[in-house]
C-alpha positions in Angstrom: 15.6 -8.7 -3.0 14.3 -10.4 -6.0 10.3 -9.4 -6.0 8.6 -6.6 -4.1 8.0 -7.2 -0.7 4.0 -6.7 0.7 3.1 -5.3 3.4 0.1 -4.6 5.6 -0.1 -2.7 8.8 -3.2 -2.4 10.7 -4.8 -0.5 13.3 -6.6 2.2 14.8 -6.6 5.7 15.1 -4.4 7.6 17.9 -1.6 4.0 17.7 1.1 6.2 15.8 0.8 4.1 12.7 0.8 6.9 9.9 4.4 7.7 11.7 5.2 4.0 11.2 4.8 4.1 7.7 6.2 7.2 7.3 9.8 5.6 9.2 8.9 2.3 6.8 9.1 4.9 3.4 11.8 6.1 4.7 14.1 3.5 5.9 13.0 1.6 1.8 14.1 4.8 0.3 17.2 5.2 2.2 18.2 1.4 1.2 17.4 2.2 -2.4 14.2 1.2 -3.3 11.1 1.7 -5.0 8.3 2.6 -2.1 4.5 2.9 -2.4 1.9 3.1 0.3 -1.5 4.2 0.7 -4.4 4.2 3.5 -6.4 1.7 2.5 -9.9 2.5 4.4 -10.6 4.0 7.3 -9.6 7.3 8.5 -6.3 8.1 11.3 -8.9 9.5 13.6 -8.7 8.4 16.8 -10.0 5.1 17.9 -11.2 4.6 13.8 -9.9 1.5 11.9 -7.2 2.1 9.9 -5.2 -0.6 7.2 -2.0 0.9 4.9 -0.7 -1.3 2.4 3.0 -1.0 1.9 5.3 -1.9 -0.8 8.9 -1.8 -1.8 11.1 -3.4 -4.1 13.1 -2.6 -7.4 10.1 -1.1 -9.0 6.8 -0.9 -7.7 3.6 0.6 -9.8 0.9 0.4 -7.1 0.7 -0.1 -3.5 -2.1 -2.1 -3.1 -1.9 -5.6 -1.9 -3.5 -8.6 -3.0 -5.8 -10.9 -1.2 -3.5 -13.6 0.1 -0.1 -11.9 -1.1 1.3 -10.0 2.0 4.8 -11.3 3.3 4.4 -9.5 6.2 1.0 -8.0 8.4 2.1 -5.8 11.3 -0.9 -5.5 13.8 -1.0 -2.6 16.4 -4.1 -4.1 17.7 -5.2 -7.9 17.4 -9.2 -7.0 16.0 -7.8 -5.1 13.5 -4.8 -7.8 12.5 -7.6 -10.4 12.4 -10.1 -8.1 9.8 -6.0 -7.8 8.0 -5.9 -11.7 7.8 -7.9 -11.5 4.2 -4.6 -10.2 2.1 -2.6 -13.5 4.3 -1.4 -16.6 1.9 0.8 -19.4 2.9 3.8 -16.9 3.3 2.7 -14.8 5.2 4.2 -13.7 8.5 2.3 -11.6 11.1 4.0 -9.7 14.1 0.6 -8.6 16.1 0.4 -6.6 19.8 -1.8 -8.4 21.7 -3.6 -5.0 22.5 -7.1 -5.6 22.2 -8.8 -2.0 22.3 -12.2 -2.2 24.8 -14.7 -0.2 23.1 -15.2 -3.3 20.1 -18.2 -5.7 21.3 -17.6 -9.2 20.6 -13.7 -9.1 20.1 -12.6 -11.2 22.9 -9.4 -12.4 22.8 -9.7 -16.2 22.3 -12.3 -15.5 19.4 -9.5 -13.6 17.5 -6.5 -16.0 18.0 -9.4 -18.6 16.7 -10.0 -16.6 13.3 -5.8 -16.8 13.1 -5.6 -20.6 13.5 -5.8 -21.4 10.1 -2.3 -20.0 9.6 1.1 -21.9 10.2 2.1 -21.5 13.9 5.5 -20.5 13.7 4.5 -17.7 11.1 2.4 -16.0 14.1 4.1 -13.9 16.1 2.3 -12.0 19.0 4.0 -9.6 21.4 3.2 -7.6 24.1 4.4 -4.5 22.6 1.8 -1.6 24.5 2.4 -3.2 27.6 5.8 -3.6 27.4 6.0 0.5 26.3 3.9 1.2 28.8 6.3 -0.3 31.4 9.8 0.3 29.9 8.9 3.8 28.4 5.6 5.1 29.8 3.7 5.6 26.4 1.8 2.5 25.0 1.9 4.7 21.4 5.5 3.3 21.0 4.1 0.2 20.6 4.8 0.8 16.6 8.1 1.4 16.7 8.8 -1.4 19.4 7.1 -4.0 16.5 9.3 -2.3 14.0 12.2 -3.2 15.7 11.1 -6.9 16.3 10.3 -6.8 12.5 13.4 -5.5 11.9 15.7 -8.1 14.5 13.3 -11.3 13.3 14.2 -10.5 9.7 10.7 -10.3 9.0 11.1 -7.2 7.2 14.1 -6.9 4.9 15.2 -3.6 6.0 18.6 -2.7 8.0 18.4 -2.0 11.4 20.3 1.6 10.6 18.5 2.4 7.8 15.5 2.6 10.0 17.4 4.4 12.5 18.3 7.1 10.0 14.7 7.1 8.8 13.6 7.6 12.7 16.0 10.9 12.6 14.7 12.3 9.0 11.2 11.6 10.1 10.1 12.1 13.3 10.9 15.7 14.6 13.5 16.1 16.9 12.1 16.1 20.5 10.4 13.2 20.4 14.1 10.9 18.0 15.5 10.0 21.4 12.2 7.7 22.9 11.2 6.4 19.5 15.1 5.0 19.0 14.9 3.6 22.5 11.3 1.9 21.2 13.1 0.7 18.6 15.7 -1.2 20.3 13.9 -2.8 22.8 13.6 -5.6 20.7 17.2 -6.0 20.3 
């Protein structure tokens, strides 16, 4: 990888995303690189907004994004993908759940896909992800680690498909390995 690759993944409290990043770190550090990451605003509290900015690469001094420099914007929920779309340029790809949680007035769903119109087509990609968890695995907060492995199998995200199983088994504690690997390669 010849530059540092920008990330941005968005959300809201209670989605499982600090435990995303954490598997993102890890799976960067096992393939040898530089990692930063930091919560942008909002606090992991349940049901509260929430934006990390993630970056890894040869060498990486800070972990914040620019406006319109992001290669890649994960959404666990499509209001909170839309409010990401500031730090989107030309290049950047978006992998978003089409989750849209209730309790935000005036988030309907054709309003948001009409705020990511002014992106290329083929560099949206939207995907069921807490529906399909729901279904395949019973817990809708796998939804993170099912986008993670369509990240991982679109080549959105330049990361190896075991280094992010490794990083599943350093991070998340035992008992709950086995269900987050099976998130993981749904999408495969």
């Amino acid at each position: 990888m010849d530059k540092n690759f920008n990330l941005i993944i968005s959300g809201v409290g209670g989605q499982g995303l600090i435990t995303l990043v954490s598997i993102i770190n890890e799976a960067s550090f096992i393939e040898g690189y530089d990692v930063r990451s930091s919560e942008l605003h909002g606090l992991a509290q349940r049901g509260g907004s929430v934006e990390v900015h993630i970056k890894f690469g040869k060498k990486v001094f800070s972990p914040m994004v620019q406006k319109g420099k992001a290669d890649l914007i994960i959404g666990l929920e499509l209001t909170e993908a839309t409010r990401s779309s500031a730090f989107a340029g030309k290049q950047t790809k978006f992998l978003i759940d089409k989750n849209i949680v209730p309790y935000l007035e005036g988030a309907g769903e054709e309003k948001l896909l009409e705020m990511l119109n002014k992106f290329k087509k083929e560099n949206l990609n939207f995907v069921e992800a807490s529906k399909i968890c729901k279904e395949k695995l019973q817990k809708e907060v796998l939804a993170g680690t099912y986008l993670l492995g369509n990240a991982v199998a679109k080549n959105l995200l330049p990361i190896k498909k075991e280094s992010v199983l490794s990083a599943i088994k350093n991070v998340i504690p035992q008992m709950y390995q086995e269900i987050n690997i099976k998130a993981f390669n749904l999408a495969w």
